[in-house]
C-alpha positions as CSV (number, residue, x, y, z in Angstrom):
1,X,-2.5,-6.5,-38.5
2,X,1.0,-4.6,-38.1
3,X,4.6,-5.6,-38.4
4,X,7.5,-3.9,-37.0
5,X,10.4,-5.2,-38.3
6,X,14.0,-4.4,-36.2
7,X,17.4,-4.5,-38.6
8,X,20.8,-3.9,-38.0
9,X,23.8,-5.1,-39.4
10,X,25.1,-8.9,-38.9
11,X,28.1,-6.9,-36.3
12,X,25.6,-5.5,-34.4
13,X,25.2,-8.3,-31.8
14,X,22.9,-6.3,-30.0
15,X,19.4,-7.6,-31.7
16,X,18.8,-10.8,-29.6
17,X,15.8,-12.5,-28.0
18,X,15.9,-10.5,-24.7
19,X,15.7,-7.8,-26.8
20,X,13.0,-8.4,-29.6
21,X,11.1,-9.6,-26.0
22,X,11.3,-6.5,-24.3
23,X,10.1,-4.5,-27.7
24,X,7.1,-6.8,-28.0
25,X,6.3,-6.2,-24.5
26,X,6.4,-2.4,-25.4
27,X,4.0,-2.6,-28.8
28,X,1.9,-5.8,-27.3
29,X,2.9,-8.1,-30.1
30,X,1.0,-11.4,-30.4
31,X,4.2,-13.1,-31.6
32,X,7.6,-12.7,-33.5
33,X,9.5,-14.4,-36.1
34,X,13.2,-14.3,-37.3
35,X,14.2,-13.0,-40.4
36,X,17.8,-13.5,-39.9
37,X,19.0,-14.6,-36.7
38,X,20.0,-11.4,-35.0
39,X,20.3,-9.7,-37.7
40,X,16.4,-9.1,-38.7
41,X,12.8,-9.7,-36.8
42,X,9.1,-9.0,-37.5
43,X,6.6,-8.5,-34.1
44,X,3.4,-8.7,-35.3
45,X,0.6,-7.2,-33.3
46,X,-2.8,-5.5,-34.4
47,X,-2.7,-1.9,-32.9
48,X,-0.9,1.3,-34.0
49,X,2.1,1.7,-31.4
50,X,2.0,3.9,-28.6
51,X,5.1,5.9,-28.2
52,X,6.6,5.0,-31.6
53,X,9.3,8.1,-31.6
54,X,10.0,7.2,-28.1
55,X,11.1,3.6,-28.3
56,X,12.3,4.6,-32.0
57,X,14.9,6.6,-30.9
58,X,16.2,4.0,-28.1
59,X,16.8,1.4,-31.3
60,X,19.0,4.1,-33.5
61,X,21.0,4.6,-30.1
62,X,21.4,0.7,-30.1
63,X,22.2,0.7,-34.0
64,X,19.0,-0.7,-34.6
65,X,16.3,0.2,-37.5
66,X,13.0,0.0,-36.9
67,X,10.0,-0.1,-39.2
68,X,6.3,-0.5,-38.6
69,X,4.0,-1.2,-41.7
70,X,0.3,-3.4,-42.4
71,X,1.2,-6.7,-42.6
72,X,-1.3,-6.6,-46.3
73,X,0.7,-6.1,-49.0
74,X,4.3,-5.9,-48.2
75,X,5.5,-8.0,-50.5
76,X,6.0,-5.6,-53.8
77,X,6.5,-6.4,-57.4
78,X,8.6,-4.0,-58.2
79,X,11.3,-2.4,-57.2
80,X,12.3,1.4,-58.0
81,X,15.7,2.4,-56.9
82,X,17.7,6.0,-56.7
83,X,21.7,5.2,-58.0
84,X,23.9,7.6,-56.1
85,X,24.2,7.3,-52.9
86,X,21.5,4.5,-52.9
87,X,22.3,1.3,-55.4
88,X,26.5,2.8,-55.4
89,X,28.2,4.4,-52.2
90,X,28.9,7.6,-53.9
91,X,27.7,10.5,-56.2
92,X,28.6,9.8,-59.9
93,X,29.1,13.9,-60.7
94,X,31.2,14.4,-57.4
95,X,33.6,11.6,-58.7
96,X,33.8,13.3,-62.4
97,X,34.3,16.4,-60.6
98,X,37.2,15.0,-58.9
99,X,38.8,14.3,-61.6
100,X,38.2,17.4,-63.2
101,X,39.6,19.5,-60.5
102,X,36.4,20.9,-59.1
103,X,35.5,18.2,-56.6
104,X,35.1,20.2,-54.0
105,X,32.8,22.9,-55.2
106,X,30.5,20.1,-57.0
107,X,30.5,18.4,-54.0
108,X,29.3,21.3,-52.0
109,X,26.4,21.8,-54.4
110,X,25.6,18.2,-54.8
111,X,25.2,17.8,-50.7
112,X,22.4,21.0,-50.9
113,X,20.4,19.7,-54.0
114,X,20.2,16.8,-52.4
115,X,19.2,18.0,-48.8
116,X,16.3,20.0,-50.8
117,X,18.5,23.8,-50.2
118,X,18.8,24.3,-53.9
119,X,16.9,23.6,-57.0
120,X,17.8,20.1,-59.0
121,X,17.8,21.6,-62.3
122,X,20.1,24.2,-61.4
123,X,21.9,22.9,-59.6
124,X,22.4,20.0,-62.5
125,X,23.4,22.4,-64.9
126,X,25.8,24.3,-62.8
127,X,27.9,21.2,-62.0
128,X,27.6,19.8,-65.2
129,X,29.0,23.7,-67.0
130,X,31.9,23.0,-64.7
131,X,32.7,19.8,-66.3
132,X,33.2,21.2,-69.6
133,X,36.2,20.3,-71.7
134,X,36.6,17.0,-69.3
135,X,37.6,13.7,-71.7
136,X,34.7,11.2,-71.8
137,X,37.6,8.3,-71.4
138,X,37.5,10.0,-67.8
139,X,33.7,8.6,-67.3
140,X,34.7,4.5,-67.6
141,X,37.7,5.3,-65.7
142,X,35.6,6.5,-62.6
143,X,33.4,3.5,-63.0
144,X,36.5,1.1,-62.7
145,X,38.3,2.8,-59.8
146,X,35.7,5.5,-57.8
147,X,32.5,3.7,-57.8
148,X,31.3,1.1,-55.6
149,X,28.1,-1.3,-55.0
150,X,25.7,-0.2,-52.1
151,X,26.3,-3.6,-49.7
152,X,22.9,-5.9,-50.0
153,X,22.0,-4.0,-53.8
154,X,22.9,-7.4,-55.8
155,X,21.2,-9.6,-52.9
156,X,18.5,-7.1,-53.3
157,X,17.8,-6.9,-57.2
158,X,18.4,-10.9,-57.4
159,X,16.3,-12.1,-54.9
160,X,13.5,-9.8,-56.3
161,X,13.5,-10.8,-60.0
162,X,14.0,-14.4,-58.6
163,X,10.7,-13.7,-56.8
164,X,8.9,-12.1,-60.4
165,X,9.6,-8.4,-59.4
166,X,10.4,-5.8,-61.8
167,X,13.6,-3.6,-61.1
168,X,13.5,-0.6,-62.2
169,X,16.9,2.3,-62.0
170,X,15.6,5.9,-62.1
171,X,18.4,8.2,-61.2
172,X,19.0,11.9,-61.5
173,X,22.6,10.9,-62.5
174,X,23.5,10.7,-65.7
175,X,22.8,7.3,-68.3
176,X,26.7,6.8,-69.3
177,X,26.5,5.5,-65.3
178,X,23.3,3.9,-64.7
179,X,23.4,2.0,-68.0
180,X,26.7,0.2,-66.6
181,X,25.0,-0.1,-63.2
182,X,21.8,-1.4,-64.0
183,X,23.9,-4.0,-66.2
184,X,26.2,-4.7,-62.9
185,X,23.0,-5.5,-60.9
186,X,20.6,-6.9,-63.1
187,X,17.8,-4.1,-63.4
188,X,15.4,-4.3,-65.7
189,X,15.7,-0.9,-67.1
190,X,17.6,2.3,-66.4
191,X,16.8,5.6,-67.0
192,X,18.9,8.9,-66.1
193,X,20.3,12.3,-67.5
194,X,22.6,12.7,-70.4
195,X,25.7,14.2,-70.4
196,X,26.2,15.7,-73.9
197,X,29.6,15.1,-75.7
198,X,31.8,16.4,-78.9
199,X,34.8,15.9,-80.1
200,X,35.7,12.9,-76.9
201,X,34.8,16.0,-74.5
202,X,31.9,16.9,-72.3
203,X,30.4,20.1,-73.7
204,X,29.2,20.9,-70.1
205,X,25.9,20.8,-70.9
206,X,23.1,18.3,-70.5
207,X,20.0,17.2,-72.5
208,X,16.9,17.4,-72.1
209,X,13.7,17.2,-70.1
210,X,15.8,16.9,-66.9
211,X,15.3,13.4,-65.5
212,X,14.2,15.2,-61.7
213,X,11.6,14.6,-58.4
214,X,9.0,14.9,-61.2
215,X,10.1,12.7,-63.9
216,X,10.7,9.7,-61.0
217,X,7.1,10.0,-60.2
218,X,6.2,10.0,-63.7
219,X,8.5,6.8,-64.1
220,X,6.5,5.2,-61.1
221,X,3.3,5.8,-62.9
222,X,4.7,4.5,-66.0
223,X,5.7,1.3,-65.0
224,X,3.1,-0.1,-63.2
225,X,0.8,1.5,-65.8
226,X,2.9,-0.7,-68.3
227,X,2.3,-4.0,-65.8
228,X,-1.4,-3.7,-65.1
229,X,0.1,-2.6,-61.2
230,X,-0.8,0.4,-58.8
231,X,1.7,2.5,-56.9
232,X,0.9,0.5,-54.1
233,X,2.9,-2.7,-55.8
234,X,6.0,-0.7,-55.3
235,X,8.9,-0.6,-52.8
236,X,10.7,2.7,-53.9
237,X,14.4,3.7,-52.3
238,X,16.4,7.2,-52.2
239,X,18.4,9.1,-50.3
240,X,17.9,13.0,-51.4
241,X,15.2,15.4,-51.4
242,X,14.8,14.5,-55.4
243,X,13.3,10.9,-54.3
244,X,10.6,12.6,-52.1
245,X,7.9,12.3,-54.8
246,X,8.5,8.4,-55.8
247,X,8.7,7.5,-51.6
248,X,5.9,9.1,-51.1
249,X,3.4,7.5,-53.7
250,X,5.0,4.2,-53.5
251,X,3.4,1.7,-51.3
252,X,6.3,1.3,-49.4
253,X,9.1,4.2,-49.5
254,X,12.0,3.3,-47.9
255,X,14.6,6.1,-46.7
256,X,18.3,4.4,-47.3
257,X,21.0,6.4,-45.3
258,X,18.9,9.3,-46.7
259,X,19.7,13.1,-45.9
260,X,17.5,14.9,-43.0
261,X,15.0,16.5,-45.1
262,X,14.0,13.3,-46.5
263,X,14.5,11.1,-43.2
264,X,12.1,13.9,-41.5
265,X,9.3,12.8,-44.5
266,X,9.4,9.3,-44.7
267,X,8.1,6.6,-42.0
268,X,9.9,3.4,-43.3
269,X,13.9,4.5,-42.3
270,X,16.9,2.7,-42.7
271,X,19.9,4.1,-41.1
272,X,21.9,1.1,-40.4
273,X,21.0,-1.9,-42.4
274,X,22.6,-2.0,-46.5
275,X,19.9,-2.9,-49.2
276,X,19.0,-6.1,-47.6
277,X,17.3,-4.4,-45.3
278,X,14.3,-3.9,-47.8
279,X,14.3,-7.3,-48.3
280,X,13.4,-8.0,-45.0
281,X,10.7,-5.3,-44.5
282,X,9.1,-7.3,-47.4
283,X,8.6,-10.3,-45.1
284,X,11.9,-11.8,-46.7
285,X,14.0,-14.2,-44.9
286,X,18.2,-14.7,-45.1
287,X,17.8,-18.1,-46.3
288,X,15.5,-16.6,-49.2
289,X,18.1,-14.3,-50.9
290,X,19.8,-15.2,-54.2
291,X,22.8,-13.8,-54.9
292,X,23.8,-12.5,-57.9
């Protein structure tokens, strides 16, 4: 058995019955059920779709996501999630850079690594060399005024712990960031890059191993190694190229706003919905979350 699960966002008045009707006319469902009134719906039906790309591309005209997956197993136990651009609305290094007077040029290096048009490790350490001499006071200042939460992430990391899941913050980022989100949201754990310092100044350089695509697999593994878990008990979420690896051996990979090269790679896409959205492809309903 198959769901396909149509988001959008609560503005979008566009999901209604005469809709999720005409879609389960299209995939031959054997029945629906609301998630969130016209906000979220699962069709279930016991066939792979026909024309998938087809009537997928008519829903992201309409602002409308939609996700097909087994019915078995959706629910997860734990959660692994990217930071930037993922669990906050921006890139942590672009901010820093900002404020270092290079925002621009990281920014334009940060936008390739992430679309996979430059390597991750160097393209780290040439953003982080042009950091050098900036005050480490300048990293808590960012957190206060640049960064913001991803919509839906506290919904998201509440409703899952709430449920027994294990939330888990693996970012390519850097720690002084992801320790202060993970504490904002309620992960579990946090782990990231380190900026190093001296003298209240970043030396523009980085420690090491580099936290990269490789070391968020190896984070995967280690975590539900830890719990007596597969891969399959995850739902994984990113947005760059870096994240590939972890949505890929996840059981359920989820593509959040992500750049083309990932979008292009992963079946379960989310252009439109926040972070509730993989709430709902876990069979979650509205009256379900906790917020935080």
């Amino acid at each position: 058995m198959y769901v396909a699960t149509l988001i959008c966002l609560p503005e979008n008045h566009r999901l209604n019955a005469e809709l999720v009707m005409m879609v389960g006319d299209k995939i031959n469902a054997d029945g629906h059920d609301w998630l969130a009134e016209h906000e979220a719906v699962d069709l279930f039906f016991d066939r792979e779709v026909e024309g998938f790309e087809v009537l997928w591309r008519g829903l992201e005209r309409m602002g409308i996501d939609f996700c097909v997956q087994p019915v078995a197993g959706r629910r997860k136990s734990v959660l692994l999630a990217d930071m930037d651009s993922t669990m906050i609305e921006q890139e942590c290094i672009d901010e820093l850079a900002a404020e270092a007077g290079v925002g621009e040029r990281v920014a334009g290096i940060t936008a390739r690594a992430m679309n996979g048009e430059l390597d991750f490790e160097a393209a780290l350490a040439e953003r982080v060399s042009l950091l050098k001499g900036l005050p480490i006071s300048v990293i808590e200042k960012v957190l206060e005024k640049r960064i913001t939460l991803m919509p839906g992430g506290p919904e998201l990391v509440a409703t899952m712990r709430a449920n027994g899941a294990y939330a888990a913050l693996v970012s390519g980022g850097f720690t002084d960031f992801t320790s202060a989100i993970a504490a904002r949201l309620g992960f579990d754990e946090n782990r990231a890059n380190t900026l190093l310092q001296e003298g209240g100044k970043l030396t523009g350089e980085h420690g090491l191993p580099v936290l990269g695509k490789q070391a968020k697999v190896d984070a995967l593994n280690e975590i539900v190694a830890a719990r007596g878990l597969t891969p399959a008990d995850v739902i994984a979420v990113g947005d760059g190229a870096n994240d590939l690896g972890m949505l890929h051996l996840a059981g359920s990979g989820v593509a959040l706003h992500a750049k083309p090269v990932v979008a292009a790679e992963v079946s379960l896409r989310l252009n439109h919905a926040d972070l509730t959205g993989l709430l709902y492809l876990q069979g979650y309903k509205k009256a379900d979350f906790v917020n935080r």
